[in-house]
LOGUZA-325697 format. One line per 4 residues: number of its first residue (from 1); for each residue x, y, z of N, C-alpha, C, CB. Coordinates in steps of 0.001 Angstrom, whole numbers, plus 500000, padded with zeros to 6 digits. Glycine has a CB too. Example, Ala and Ser with C-alpha at 12.3 -4.5 7.8 and 13.67 -1.06 7.14 Angstrom:
<rs>
1> 513190/494310/507800/512300/495500/507800/513200/496700/507800/511308/495527/509046 ~ 512850/497750/507080/513670/498940/507140/512900/500030/507870/514084/499402/505725
</rs>
This chain:
<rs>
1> 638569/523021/131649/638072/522041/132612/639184/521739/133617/637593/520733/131894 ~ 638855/522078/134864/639859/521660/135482/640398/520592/135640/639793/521899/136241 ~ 639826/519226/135549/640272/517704/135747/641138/517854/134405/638885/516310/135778 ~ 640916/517986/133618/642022/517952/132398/643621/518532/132600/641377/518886/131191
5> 642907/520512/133001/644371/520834/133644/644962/520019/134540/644409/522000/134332 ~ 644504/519826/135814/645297/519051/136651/645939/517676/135694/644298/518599/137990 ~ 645122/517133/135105/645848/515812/134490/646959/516226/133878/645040/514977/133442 ~ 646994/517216/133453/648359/517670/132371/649262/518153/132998/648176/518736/131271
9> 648864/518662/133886/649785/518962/135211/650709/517867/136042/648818/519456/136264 ~ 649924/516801/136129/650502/516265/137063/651843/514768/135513/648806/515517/138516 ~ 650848/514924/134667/651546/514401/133386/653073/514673/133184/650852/515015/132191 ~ 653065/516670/133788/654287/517441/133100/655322/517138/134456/653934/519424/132658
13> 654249/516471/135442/655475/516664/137121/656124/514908/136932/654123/516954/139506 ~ 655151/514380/136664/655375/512814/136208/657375/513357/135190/653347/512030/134603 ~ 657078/513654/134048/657916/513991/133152/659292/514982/133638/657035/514603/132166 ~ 658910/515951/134371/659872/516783/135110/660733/516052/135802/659303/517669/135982
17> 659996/514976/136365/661008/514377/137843/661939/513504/136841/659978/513116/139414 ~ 661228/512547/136245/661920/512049/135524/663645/512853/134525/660752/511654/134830 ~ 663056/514081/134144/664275/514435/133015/665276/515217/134072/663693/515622/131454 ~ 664862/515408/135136/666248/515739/136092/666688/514870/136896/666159/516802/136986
21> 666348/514059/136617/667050/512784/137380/668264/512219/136279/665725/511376/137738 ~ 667894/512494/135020/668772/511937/134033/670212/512492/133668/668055/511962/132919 ~ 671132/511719/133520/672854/512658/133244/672364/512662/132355/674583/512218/133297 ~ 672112/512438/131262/672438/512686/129356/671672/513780/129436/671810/511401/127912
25> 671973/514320/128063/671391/515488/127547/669913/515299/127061/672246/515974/126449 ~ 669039/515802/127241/667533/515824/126805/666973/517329/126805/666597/514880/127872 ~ 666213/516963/126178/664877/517963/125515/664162/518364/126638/663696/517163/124426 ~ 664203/518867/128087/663273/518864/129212/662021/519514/128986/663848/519453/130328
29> 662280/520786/128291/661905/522219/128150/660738/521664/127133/663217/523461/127525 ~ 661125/520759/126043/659850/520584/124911/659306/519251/125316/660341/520544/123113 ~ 659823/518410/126087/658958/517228/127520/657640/518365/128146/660560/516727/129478 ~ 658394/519353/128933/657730/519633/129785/656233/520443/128726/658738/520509/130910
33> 656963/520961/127366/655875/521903/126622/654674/520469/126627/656526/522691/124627 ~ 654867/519465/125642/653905/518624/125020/653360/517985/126454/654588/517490/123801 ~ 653749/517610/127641/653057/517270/128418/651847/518195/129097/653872/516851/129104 ~ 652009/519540/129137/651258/520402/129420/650084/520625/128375/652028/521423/129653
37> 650281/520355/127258/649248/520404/126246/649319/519643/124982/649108/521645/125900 ~ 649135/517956/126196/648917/517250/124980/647527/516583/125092/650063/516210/124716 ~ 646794/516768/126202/645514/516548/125925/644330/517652/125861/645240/515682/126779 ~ 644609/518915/125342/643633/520009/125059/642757/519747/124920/643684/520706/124266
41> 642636/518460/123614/641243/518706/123009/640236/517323/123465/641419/518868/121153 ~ 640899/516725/124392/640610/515423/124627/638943/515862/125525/642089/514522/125613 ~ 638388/516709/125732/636939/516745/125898/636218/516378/125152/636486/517663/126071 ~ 636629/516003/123963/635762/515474/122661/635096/514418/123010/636538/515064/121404
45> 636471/513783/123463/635760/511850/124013/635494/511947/125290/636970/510255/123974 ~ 635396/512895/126011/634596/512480/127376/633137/512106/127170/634583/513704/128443 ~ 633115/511449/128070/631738/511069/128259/631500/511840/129606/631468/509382/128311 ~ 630619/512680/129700/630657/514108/130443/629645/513588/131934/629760/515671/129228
49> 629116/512046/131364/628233/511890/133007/629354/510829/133541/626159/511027/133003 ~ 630433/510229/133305/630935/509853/133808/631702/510117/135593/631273/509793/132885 ~ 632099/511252/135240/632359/511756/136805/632134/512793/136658/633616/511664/137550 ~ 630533/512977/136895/630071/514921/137338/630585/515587/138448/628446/515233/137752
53> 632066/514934/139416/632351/515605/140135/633181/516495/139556/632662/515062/141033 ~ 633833/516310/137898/634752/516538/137418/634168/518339/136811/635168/515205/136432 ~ 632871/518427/136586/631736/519160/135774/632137/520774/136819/629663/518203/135987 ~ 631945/520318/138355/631934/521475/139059/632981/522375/138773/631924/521218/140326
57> 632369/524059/139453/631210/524678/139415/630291/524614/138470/631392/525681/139529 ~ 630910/524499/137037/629861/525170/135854/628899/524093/135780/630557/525516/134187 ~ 629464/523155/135550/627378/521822/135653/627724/521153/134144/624794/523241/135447 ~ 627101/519963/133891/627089/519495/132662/626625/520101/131475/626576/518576/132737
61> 625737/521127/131559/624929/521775/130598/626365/522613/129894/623490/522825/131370 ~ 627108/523622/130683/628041/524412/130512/629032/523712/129659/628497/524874/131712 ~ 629580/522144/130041/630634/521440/129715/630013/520983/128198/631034/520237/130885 ~ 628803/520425/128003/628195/519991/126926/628363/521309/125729/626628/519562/127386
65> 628071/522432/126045/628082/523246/125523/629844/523334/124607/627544/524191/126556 ~ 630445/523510/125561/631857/523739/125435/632397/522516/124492/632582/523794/126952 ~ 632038/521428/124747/632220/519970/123934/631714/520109/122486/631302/518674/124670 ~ 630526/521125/122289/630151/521029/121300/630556/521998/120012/629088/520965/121624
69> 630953/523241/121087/632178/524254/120587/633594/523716/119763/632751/524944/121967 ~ 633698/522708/120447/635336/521926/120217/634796/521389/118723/635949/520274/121654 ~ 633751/520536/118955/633970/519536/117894/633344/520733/116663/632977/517777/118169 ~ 633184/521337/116915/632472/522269/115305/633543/523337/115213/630536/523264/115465
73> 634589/523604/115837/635443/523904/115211/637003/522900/114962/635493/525062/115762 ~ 636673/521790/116048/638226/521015/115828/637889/519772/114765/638969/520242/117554 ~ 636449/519365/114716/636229/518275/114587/635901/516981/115525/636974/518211/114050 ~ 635813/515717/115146/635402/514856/116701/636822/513617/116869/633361/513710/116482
77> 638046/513960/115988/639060/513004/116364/640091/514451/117282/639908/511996/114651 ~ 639760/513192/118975/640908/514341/119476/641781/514575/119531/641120/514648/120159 ~ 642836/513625/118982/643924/513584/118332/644469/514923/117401/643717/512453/117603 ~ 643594/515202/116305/643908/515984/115701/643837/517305/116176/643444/515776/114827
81> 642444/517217/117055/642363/518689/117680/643463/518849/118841/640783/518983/118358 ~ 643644/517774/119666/645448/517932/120465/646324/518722/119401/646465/516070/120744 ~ 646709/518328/118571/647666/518765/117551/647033/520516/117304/647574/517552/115968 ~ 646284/520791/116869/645558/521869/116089/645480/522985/116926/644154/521488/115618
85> 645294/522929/118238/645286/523543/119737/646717/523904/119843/644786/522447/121045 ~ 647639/523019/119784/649022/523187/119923/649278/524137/118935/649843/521952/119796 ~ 649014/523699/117976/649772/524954/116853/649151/526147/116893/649728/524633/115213 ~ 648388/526557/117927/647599/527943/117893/648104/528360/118727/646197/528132/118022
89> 649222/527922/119942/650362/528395/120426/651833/528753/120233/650369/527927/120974 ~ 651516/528044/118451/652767/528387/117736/653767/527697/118264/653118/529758/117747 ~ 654160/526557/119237/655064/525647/119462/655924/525503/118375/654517/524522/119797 ~ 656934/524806/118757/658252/524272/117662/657645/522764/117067/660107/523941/118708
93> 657867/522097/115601/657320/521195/115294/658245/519800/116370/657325/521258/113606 ~ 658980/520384/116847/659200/518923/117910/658505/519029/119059/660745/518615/118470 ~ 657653/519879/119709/656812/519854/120303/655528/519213/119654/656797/520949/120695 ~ 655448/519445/118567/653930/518728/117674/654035/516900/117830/654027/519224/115422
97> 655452/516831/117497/656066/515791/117059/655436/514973/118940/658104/516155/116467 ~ 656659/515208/119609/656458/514746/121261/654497/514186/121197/656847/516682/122695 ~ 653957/515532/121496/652186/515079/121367/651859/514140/120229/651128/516479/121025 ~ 652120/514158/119566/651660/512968/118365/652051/511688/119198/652662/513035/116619
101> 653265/511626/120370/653735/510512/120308/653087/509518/121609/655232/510749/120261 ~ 652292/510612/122040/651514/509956/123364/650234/509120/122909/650945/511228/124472 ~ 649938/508061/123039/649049/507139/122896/649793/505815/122809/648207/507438/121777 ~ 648541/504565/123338/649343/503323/123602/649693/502326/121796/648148/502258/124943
105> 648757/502853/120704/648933/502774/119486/650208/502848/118989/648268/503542/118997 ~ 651075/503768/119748/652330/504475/119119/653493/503675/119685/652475/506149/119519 ~ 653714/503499/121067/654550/502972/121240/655225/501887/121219/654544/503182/121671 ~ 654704/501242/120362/656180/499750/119930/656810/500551/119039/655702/497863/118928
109> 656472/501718/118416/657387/502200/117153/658727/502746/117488/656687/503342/116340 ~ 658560/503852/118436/659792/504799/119171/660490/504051/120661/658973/506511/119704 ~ 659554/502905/121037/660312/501604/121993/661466/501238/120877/659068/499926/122426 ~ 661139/500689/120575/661978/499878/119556/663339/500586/119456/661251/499795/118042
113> 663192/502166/118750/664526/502425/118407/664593/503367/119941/664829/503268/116661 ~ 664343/503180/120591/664739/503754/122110/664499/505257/122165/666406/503493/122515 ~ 663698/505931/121312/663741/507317/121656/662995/507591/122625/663441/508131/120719 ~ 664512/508090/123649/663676/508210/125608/662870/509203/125697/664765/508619/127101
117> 663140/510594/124278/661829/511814/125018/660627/511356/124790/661699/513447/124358 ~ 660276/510481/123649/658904/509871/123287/658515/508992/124325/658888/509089/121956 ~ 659633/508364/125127/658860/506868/125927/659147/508056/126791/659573/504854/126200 ~ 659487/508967/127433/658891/509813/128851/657631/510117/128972/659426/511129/129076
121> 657777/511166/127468/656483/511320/127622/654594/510520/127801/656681/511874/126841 ~ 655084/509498/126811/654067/508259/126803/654020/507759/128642/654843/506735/125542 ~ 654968/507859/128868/654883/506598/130270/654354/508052/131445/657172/505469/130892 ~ 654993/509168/131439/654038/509976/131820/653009/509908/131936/653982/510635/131451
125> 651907/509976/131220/650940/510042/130695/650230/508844/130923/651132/510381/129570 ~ 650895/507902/131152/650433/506569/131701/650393/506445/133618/651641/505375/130973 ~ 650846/507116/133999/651054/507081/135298/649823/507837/135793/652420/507644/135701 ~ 649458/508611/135509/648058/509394/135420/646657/509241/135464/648009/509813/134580
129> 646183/508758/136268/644597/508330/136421/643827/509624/136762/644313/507141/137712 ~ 642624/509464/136501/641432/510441/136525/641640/510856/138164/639714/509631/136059 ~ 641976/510336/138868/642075/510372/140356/643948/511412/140763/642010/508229/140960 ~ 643959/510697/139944/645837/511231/140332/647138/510468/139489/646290/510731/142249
133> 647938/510580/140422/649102/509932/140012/649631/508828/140666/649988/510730/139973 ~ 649313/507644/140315/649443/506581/140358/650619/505268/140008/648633/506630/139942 ~ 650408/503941/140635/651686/503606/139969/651704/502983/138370/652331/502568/140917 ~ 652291/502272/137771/651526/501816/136358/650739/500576/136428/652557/501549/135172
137> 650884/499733/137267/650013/498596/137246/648353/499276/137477/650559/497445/138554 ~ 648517/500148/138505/647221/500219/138970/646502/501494/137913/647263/500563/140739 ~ 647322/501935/136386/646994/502698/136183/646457/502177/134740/647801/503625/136510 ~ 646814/500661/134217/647093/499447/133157/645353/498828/133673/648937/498101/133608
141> 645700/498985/134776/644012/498251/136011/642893/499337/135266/644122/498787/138662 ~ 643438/500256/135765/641704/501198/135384/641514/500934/134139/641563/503092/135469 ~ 642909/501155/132868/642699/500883/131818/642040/499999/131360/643405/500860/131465 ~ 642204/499389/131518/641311/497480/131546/639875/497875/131659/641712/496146/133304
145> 639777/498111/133133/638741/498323/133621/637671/498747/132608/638977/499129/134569 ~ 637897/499962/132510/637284/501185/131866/636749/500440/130087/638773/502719/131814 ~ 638242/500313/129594/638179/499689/128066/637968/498568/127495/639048/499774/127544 ~ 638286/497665/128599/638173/496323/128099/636672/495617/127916/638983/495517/129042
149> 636182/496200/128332/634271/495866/128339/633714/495874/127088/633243/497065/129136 ~ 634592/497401/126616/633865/497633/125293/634645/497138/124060/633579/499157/125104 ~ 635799/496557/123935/636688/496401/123303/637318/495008/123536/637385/497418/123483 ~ 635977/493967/123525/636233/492866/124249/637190/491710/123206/634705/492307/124782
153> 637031/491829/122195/637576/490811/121260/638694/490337/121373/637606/491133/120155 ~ 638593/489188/120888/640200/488355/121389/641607/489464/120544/640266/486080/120408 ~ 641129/489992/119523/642039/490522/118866/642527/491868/119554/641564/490646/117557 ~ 641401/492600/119747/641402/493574/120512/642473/493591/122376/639772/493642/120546
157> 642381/492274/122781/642255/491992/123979/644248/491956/123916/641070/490463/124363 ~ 644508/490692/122772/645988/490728/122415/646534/492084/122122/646259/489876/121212 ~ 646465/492634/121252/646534/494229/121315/646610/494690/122568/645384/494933/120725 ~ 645848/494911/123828/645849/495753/124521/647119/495128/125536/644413/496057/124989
161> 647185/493587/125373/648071/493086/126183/649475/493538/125786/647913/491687/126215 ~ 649631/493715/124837/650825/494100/123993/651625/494962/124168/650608/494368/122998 ~ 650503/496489/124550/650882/497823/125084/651229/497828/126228/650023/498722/125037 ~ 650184/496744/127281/650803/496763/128194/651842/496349/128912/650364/496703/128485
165> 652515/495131/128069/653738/494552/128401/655039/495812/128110/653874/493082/127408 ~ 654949/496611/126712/655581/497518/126296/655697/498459/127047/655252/497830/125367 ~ 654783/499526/127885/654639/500379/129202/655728/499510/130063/652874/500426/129952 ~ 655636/498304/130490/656469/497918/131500/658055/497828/131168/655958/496651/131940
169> 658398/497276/129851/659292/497297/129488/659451/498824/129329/659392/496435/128573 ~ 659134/499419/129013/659518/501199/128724/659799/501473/130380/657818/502479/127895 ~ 659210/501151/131165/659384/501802/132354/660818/501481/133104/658202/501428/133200 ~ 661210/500277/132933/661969/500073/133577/663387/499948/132840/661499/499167/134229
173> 663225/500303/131187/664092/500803/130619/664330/502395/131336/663718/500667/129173 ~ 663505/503189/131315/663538/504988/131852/664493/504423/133305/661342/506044/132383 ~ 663913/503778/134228/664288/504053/135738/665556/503187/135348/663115/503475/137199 ~ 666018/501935/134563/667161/501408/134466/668470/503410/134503/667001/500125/132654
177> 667930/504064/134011/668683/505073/133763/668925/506208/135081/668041/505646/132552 ~ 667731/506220/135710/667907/507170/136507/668064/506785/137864/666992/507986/136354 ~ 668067/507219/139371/668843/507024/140754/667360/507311/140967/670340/508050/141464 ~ 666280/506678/140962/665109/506534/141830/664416/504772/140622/663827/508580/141832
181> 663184/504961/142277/662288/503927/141698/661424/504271/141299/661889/503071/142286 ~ 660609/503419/140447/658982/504167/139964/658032/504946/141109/657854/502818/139394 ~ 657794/503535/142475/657380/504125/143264/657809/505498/144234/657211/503287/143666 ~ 658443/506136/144159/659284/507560/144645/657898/508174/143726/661448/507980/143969
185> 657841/507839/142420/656638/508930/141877/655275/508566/142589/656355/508816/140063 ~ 654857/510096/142890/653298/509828/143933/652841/511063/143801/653390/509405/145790 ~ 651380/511150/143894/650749/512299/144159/651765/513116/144863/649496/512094/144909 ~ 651647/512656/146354/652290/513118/147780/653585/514188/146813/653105/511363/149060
189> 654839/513121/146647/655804/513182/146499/656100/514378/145634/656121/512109/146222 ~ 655180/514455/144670/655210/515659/143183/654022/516668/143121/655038/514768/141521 ~ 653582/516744/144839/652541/517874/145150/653561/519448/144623/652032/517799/147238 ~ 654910/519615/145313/655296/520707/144703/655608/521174/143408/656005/520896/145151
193> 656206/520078/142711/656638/520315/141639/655476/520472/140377/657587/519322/141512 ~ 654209/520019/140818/652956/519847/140341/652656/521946/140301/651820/518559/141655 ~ 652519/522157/141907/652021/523759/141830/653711/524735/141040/651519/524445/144075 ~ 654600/523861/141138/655973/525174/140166/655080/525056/139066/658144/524597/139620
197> 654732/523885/138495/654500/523834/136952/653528/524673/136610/654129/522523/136402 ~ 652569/525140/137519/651541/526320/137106/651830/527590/136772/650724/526572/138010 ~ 653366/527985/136729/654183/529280/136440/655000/528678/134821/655528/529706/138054 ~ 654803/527538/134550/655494/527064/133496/655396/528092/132710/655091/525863/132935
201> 656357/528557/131420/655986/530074/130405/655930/528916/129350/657422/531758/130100 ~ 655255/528832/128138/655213/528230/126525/656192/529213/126211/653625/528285/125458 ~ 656866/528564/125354/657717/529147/124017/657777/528601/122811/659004/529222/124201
</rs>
């Protein structure tokens, strides 16, 4: 599906800009692997009439089809099938590791003890709207938007506030480190580094 590639794409340019901006030593190479394929299997949970602009050429019938392929051989948590997809590329288990670590569930754990390849990748991945690449407030906004309707409970609601205070604090822990601002990241700005990443090789 192409809206997926591009999302992972622009996930891995989000993550790229970031790990060369940084003096210390990092993991770029297994950043850049798990951002490229850490949402494989995430067609599971689409809801496929949501944006049928996303469907073209092939049409919803084609995509339904393909959705239904996934879940009878991955199962219907896409989580696991992210993971399961990965290892059929034979990745290194710190590449498994990185993808496990993207979701807003995860991060007070690897905040806490500061591990920066886990909060890249997460805050990556947060910068990322169905539309593009965005800044994080407005990307915390759709989130809301989108989730909070269905997931209305006060408990639920504290929770989501939680992650999102944590994203901010993660963010400005990352840029405390590096010689740019959040806003420098933009569609515009990471149009090239977006089309290098389509030559990216897996190892």
């Amino acid at each position: 599906m192409f809206s997926l590639q591009a999302h992972q794409l622009r996930v891995a340019a989000v993550a790229k800009t970031i790990c060369e901006k940084l003096e210390n030593s990092i993991d770029s190479k297994s950043i850049l692997t798990a951002c490229l394929l850490h949402d494989m299997g995430n067609i599971l949970k689409f809801d496929l009439n949501l944006f049928p602009q996303f469907l073209e050429p092939e049409g919803l019938e084609y995509w339904q089809k393909v959705k239904q392929e996934f879940e009878e051989k991955y199962g219907s948590d896409e989580y696991k099938a992210n993971i399961a997809i990965a290892e059929e590329f034979k990745v290194k288990p710190k590449i498994l590791d990185l993808i496990s670590s993207i979701g807003f569930e995860k991060i007070e754990k690897y905040f806490l003890v500061k591990n920066l390849e886990k909060m890249i990748c997460e805050y990556a991945d947060c910068r990322v709207a169905p539309t593009g690449i965005v800044s994080l407030d407005e990307r915390l906004f759709d989130l809301e938007k989108r989730y909070g309707s269905r997931h209305f409970g006060q408990k639920d609601k504290h929770m989501r506030q939680k992650y999102y205070d944590l994203e901010r604090q993660s963010e400005k822990y990352i840029f405390e480190k590096i010689a740019m601002k959040p806003e420098e990241i933009s569609e515009e700005a990471l149009n090239d580094t977006i089309q290098e990443l389509k030559l990216f090789k897996l190892s």
